[in-house]
MILO-21235 format. One line per field, with one value per atom (N, C-alpha, C, O, CB): residue number from 1; x, y, z; residue in three letters; chain; atom name. Coordinates in steps of 0.1 Angstrom, whole numbers, padded with zeros to 4 digits. Last residue first. Glycine has a CB too. Layout:
# residues N
num	(NUM ...)
c1	(X ...)
c2	(Y ...)
c3	(Z ...)
residuo	(ALA ...)
cadena	(A ...)
atomo	(CA ...)
This chain:
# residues 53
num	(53 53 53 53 53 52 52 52 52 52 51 51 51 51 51 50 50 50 50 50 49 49 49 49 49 48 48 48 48 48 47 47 47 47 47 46 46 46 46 46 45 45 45 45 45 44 44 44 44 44 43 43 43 43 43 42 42 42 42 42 41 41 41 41 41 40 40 40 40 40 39 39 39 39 39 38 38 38 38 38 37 37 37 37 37 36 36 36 36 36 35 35 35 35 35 34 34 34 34 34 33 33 33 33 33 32 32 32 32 32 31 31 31 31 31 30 30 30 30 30 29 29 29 29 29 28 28 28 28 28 27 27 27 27 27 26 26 26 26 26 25 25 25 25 25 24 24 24 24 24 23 23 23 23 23 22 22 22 22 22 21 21 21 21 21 20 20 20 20 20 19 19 19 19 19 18 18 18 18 18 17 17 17 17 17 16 16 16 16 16 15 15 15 15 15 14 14 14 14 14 13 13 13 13 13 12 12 12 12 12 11 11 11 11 11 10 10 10 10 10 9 9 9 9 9 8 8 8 8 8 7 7 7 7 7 6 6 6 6 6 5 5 5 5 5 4 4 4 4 4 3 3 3 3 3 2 2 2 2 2 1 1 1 1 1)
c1	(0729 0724 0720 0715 0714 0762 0746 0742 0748 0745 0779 0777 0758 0747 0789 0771 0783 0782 0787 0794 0744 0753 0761 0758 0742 0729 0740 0747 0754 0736 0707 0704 0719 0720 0693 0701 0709 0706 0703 0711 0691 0703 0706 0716 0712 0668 0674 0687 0696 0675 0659 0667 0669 0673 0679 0643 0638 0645 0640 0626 0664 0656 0646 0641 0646 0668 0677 0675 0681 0676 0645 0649 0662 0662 0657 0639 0630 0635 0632 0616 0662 0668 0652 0654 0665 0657 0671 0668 0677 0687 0635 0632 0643 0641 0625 0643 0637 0632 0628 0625 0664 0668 0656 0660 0675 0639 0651 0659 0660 0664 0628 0620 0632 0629 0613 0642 0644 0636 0637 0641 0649 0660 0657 0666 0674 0623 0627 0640 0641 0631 0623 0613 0617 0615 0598 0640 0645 0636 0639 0651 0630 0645 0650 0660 0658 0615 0610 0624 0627 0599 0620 0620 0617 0617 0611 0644 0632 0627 0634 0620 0673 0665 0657 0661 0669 0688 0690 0681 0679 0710 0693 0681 0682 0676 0675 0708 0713 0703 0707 0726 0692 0699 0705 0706 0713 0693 0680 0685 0684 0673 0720 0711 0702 0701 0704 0724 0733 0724 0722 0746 0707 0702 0710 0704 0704 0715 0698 0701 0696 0684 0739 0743 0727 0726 0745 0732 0741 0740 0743 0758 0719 0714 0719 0712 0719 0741 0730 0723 0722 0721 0760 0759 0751 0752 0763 0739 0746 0745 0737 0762 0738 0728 0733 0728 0718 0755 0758 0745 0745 0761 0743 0760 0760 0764 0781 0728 0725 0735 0734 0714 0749 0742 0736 0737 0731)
c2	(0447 0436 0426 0416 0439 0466 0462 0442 0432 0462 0481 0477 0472 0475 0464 0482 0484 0479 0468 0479 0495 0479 0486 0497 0464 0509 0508 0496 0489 0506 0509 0508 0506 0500 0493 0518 0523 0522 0531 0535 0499 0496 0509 0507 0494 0523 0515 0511 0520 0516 0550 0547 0534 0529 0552 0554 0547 0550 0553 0550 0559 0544 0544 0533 0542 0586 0572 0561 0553 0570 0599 0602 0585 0576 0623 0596 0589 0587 0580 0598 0611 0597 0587 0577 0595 0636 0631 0616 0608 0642 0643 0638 0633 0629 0649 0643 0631 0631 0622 0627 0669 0654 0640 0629 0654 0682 0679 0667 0656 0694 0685 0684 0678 0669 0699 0692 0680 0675 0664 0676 0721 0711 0695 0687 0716 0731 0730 0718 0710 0744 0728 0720 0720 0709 0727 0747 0736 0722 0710 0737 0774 0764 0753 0747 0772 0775 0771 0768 0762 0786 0785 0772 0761 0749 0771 0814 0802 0787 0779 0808 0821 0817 0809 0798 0814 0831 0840 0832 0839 0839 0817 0826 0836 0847 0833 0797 0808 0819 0831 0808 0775 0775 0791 0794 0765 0780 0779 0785 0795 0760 0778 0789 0792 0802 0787 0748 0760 0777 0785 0759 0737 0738 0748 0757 0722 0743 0748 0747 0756 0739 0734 0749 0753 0761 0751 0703 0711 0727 0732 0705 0704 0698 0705 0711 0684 0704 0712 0715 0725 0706 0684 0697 0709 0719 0700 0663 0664 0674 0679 0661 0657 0663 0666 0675 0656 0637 0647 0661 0672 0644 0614 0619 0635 0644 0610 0604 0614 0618 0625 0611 0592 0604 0612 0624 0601)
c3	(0231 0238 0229 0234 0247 0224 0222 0230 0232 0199 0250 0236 0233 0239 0233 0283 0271 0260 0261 0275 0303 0298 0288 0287 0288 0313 0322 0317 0323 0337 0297 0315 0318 0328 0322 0270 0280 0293 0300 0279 0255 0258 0268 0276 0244 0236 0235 0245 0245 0224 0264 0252 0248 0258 0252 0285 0273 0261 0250 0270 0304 0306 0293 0291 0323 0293 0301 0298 0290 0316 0301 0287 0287 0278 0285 0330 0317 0299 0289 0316 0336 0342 0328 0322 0369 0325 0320 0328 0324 0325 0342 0329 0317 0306 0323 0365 0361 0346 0339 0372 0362 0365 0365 0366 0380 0361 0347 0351 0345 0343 0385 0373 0362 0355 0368 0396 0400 0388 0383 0415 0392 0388 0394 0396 0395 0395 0383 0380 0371 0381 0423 0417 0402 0396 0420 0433 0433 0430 0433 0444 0421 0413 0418 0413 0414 0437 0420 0413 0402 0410 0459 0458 0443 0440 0469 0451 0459 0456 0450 0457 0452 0447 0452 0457 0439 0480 0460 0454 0444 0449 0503 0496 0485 0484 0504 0507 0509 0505 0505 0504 0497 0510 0517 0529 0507 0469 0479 0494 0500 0481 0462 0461 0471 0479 0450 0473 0476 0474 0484 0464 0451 0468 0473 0479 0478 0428 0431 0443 0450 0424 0434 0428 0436 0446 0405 0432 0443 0441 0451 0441 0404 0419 0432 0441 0421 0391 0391 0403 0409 0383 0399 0400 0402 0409 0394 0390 0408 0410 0417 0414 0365 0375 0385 0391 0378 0356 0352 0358 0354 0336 0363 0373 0369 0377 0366 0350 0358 0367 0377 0365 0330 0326 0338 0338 0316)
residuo	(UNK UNK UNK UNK UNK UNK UNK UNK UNK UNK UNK UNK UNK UNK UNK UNK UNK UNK UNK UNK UNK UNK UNK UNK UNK UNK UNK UNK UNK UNK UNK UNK UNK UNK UNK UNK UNK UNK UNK UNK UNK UNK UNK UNK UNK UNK UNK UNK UNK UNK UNK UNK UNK UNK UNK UNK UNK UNK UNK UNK UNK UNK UNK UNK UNK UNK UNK UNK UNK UNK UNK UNK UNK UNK UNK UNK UNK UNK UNK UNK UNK UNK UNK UNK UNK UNK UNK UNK UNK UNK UNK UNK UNK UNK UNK UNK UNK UNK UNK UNK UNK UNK UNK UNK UNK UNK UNK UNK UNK UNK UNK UNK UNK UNK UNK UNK UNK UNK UNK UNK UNK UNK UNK UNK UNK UNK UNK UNK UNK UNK UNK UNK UNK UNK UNK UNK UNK UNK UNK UNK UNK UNK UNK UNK UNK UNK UNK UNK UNK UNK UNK UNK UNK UNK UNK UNK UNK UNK UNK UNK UNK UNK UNK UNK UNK UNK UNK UNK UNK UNK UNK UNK UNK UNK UNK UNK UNK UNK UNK UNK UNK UNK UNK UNK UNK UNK UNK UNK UNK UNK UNK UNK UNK UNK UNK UNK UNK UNK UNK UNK UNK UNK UNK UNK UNK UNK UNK UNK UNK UNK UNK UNK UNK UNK UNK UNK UNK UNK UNK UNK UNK UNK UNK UNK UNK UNK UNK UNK UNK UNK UNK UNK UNK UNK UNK UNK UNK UNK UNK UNK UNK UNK UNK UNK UNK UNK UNK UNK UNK UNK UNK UNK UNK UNK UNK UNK UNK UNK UNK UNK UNK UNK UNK UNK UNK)
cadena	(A A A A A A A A A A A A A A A A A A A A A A A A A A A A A A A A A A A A A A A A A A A A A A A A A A A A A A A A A A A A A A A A A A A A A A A A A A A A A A A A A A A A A A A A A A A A A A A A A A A A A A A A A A A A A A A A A A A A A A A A A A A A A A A A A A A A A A A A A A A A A A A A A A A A A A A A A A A A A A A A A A A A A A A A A A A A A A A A A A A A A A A A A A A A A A A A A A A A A A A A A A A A A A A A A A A A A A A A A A A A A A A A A A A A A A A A A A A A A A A A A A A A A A A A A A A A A A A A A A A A A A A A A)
atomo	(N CA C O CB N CA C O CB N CA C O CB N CA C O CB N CA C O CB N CA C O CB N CA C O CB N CA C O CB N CA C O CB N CA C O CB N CA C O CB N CA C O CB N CA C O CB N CA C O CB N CA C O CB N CA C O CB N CA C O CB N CA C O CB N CA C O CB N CA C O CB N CA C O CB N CA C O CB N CA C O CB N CA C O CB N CA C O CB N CA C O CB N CA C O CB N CA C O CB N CA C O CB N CA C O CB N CA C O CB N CA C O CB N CA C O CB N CA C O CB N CA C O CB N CA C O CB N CA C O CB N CA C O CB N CA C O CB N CA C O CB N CA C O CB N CA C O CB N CA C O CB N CA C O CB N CA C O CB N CA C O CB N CA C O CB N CA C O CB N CA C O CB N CA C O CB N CA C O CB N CA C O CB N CA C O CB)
């Protein structure tokens, strides 16, 4: 699941980097990737195992 952040990730710094968007887009996207890695880790079973424990 946070694989699915990279992009994001990559797009906000590319932006930044090039100055079309300040730095609140790159506080926003780190903001969402830790709340996708807490949303993660307090699911039942989802640390990375395959079926039920």
């Amino acid at each position: 699941m946070i694989v699915c952040c990279i992009p994001m990730l990559a797009i906000a710094g590319l932006l930044f980097l090039t100055g079309v968007a300040g730095s609140g887009i790159i506080f926003s996207a780190l903001l969402c990737t830790a709340m996708m890695a807490a949303m993660m880790f307090a699911m039942p079973g989802g640390h990375g195992g395959h079926g039920p424990k």
